[in-house]
ZAMARGU-4260 file (C-alpha; in steps of 0.2 Angstrom, whole numbers, plus 5000, padded with zeros to 4 digits):
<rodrens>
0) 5040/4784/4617 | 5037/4778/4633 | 5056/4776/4637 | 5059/4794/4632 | 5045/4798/4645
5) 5054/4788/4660 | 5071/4795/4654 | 5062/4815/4656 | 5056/4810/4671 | 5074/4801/4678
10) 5082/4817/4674 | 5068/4829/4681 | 5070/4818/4699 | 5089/4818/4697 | 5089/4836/4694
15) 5077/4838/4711 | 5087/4827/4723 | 5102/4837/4718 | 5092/4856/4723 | 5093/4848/4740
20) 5109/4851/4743 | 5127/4859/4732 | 5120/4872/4720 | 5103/4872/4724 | 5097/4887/4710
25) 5104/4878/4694 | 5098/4861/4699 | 5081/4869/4703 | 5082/4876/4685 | 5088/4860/4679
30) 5074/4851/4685 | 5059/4864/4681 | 5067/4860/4661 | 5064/4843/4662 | 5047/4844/4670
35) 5042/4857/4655 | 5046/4843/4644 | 5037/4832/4653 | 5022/4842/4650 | 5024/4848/4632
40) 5027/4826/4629 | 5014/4820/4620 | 5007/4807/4633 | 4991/4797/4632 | 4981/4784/4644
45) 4990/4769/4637 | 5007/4776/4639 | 5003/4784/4658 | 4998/4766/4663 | 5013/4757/4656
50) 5026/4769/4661 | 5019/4774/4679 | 5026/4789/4677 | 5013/4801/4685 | 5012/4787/4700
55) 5029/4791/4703 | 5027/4812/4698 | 5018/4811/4715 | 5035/4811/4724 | 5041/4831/4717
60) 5023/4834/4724 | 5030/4835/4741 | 5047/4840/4736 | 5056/4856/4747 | 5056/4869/4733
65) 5042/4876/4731 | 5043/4880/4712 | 5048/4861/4710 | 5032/4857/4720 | 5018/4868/4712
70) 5027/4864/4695 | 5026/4843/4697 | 5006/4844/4704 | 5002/4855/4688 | 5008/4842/4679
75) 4998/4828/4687 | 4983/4839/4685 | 4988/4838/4666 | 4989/4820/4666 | 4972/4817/4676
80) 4962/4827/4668 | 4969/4815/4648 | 4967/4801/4658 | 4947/4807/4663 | 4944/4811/4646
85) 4951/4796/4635 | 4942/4784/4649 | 4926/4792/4646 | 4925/4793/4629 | 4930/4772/4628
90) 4915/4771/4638 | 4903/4780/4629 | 4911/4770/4613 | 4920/4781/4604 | 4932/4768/4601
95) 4929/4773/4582 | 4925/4792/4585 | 4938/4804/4587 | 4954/4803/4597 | 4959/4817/4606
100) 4982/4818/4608 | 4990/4826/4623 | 4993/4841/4612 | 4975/4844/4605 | 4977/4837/4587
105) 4961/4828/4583 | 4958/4813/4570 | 4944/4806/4561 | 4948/4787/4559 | 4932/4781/4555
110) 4930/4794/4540 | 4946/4791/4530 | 4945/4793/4513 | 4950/4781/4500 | 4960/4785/4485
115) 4953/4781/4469 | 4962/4765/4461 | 4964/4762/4443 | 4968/4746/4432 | 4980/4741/4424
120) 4983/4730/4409 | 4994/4719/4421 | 4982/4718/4435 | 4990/4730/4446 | 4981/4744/4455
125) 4989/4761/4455 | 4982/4774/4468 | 4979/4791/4462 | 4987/4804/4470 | 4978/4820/4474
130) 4989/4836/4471 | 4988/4850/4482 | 4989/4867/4476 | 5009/4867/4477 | 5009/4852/4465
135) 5015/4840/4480 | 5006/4825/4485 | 4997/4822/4500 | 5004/4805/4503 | 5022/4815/4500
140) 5017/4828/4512 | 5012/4815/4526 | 5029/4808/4524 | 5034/4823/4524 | 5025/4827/4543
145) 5030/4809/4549 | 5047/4813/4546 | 5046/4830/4555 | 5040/4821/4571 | 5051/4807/4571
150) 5067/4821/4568 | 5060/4830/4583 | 5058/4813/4593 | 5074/4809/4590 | 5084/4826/4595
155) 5074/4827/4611 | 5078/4808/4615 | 5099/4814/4612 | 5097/4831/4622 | 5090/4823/4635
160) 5103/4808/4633 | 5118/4821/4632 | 5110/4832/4648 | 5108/4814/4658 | 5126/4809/4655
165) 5133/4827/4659 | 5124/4826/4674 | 5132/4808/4676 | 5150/4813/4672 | 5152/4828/4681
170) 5153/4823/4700 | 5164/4810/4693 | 5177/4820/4684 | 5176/4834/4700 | 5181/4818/4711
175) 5196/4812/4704 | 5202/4830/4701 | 5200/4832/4721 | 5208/4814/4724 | 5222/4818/4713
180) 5224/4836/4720 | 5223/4831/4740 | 5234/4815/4741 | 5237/4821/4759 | 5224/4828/4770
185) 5226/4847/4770 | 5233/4856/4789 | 5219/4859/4802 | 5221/4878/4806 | 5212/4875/4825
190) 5211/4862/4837 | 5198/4851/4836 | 5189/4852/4854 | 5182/4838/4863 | 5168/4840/4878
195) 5181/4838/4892 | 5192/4855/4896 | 5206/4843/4904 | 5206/4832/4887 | 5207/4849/4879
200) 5221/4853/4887 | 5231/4839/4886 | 5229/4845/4865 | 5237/4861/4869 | 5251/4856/4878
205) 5256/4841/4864 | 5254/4854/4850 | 5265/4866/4859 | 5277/4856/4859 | 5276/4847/4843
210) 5275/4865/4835 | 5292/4866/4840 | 5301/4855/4829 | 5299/4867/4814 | 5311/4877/4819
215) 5323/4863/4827 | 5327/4853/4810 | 5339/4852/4801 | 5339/4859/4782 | 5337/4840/4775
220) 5321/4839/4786 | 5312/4854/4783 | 5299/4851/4770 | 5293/4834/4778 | 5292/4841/4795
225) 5282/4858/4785 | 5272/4844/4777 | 5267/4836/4795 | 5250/4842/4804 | 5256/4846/4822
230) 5238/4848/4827 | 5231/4832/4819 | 5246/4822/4827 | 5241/4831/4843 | 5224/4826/4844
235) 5229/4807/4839 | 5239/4805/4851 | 5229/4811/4864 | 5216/4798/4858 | 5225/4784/4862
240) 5232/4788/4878 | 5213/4793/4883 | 5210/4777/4878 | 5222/4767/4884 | 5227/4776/4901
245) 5211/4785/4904 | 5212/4803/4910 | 5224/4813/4915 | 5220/4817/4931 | 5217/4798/4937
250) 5228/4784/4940 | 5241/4787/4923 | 5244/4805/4929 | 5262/4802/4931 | 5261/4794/4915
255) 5255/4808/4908 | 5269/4820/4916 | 5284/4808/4910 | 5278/4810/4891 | 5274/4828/4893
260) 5290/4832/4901 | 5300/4825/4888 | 5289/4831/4874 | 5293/4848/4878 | 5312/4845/4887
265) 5320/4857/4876 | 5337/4845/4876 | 5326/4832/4869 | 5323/4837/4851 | 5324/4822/4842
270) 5310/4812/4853 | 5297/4825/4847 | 5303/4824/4829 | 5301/4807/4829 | 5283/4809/4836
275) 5276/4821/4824 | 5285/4812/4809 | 5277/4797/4815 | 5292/4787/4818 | 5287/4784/4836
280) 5267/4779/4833 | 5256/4786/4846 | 5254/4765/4852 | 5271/4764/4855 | 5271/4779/4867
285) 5260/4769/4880 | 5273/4757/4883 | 5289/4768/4881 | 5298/4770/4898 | 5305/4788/4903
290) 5324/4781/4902 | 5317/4776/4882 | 5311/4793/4878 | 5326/4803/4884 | 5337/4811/4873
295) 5354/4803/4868 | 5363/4816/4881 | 5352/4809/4894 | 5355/4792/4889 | 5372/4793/4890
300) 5372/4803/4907 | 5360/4788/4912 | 5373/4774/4907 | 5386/4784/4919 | 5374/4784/4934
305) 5370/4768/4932 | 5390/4763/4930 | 5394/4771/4945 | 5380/4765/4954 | 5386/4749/4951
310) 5405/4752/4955 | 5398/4760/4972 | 5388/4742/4974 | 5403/4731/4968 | 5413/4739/4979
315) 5402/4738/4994 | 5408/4737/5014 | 5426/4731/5009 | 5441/4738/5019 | 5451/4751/5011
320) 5469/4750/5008 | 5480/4765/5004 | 5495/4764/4996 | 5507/4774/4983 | 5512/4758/4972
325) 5500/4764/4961 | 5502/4780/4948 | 5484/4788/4941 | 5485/4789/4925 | 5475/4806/4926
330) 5484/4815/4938 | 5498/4807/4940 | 5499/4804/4958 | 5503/4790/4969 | 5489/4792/4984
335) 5475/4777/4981 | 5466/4766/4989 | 5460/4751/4981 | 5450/4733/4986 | 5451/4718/4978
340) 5436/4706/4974 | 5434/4686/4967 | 5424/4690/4951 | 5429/4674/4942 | 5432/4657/4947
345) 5442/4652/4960 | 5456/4647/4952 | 5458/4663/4945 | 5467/4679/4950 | 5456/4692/4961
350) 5451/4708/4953 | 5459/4724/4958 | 5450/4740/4959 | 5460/4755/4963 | 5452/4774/4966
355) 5463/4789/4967 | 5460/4801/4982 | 5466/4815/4972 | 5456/4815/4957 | 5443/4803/4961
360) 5449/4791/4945 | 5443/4772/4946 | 5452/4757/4934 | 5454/4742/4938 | 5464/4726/4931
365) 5468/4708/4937
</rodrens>
């Protein structure tokens, strides 16, 4: 009995903590069905001490729901007043008198009547059975009663077992259908804001252009750039460069201009795909020079400049020579100039650098 009792008064606190919060209605309900159990559970003074159930009843007494709270102090009232009765009457020695149950059933111990026995010619003693008026026995029909209460025990005991591990099993099962239902985490529909407008703006300008690649890919790429969160990739990389470079508007700023420039370049497609894909990771962007972000064109227009640069270099202050014993093989013509330079050792031939003044061409051989 006294674990059915803690188990009624488990669920009944379960029950309460949940009314705080989710579906407060049907775990208020929940919990008032347990507590009237509680109170129609045949308790007594032994079984209040053992369990320390009403100690811990005193908690619902001060619980936010105020049906939950009137309903748990009318139930300590209960108790107390079993508790007063049952102590006073061991006091006044009515340790044989009459014993007063939870539910007002009353039983004379002390005058219990004995059944007649008779003899036997074997020496044993039968006892007489006293029929009732339906030709039953008593001793069949206290049997009969015992078994009632120990049926109605029993299926109180397995009801609140089977609410207890409902109650157990359905958070569970709602959390794995979630897990398995949001593998990824679903696409925030606004920004998420900090408390600094110039932060907030650096958000903008990264989602506008990371919103762009949708409509830049190609048809093999569409459902995993669709899949990507443009904000949530916007508010990361913000992040880091917050926390690596600072603000904005301090030291990094032309930091900050580089990556925004070539974000939103229109003639850079692929860096920005790579960003919100997650190729490039928002750590590697803080070290990534401008020549590193540009797009292949601009890479490639890059290489020129700096070929060129470093023809003009090579060729320096040297004297130039014209003459017609060269042919361009662009245009065809003989008017170049050209200047000679010891880019190997010094047993080896000079190089030759020849420039058309037509066509601007440049070659060069040995």
């Amino acid at each position: 009995m006294e674990k059915e009792l803690v188990e009624l008064y488990d669920a009944a606190k379960k029950a309460a903590d949940a009314a705080l919060s989710g579906d407060a209605e049907h775990e208020e309900s929940r919990c008032i069905d347990a507590l009237e159990q509680l109170k129609k559970f045949p308790v007594n003074y032994k079984i209040l001490v053992n369990t320390q159930v009403g100690k811990h009843l005193k908690v619902l007494t001060k619980h936010p729901r105020q049906t939950i709270r009137a309903f748990a102090v009318d139930l300590i009232e209960i108790w107390k007043g079993i508790i007063i009765k049952e102590t006073s009457k061991n006091k006044n020695g009515g340790a044989d008198g009459k014993v007063e149950s939870a539910n007002g059933d009353r039983s004379k111990p002390g005058k219990m009547q004995k059944s007649p026995s008779v003899k036997v010619e074997k020496g044993e003693t039968v006892k007489a059975e006293r029929n009732d008026r339906n030709g039953t026995s008593k001793s069949e029909s206290m049997k009969k009663a015992q078994n009632d209460v120990k049926n109605e025990k029993t299926d109180r005991a397995a009801s609140v077992k089977v609410e207890k591990s409902a109650k157990e099993v359905k958070p569970f099962s709602g959390t794995k259908k979630f897990s398995s239902s949001s593998a990824t985490p679903p696409k925030l529909t606004t920004m998420i804001k900090s408390n600094d407008a110039t932060r907030d703006k650096i958000r903008e300008l990264l989602h506008e252009a990371l919103s762009k690649v949708s409509g830049e890919a190609d048809e093999d790429l569409v459902e995993i750039v669709n899949a990507s969160d443009p904000i949530r990739v916007a508010v990361t990389v913000e992040s880091v460069l917050f926390e690596k470079w600072g603000p904005s508007n301090g030291a990094q700023k032309v930091k900050y201009r580089s990556l925004m420039f070539n974000l939103k370049d229109s003639n850079n497609p692929d860096f920005r795909r790579k960003v919100l894909l997650g190729v490039v990771e928002p750590e590697q962007l803080i070290n990534m020079t401008s020549a590193e972000m540009a797009s292949e064109q601009r890479k490639q227009e890059n290489q020129k400049i700096t070929e060129k640069a470093l023809f003009e270099c090579e060729r320096g202050m040297q004297p130039k020579a014209t003459t017609d014993q060269f042919k361009c093989g662009r245009c065809g013509q003989r008017k170049c100039t050209y200047y000679q330079m010891q880019t190997r050792s010094a047993d080896e031939p000079m190089t030759t650098y020849v420039t058309c003044v037509v066509c601007n061409n440049r070659w060069k051989f040995c």
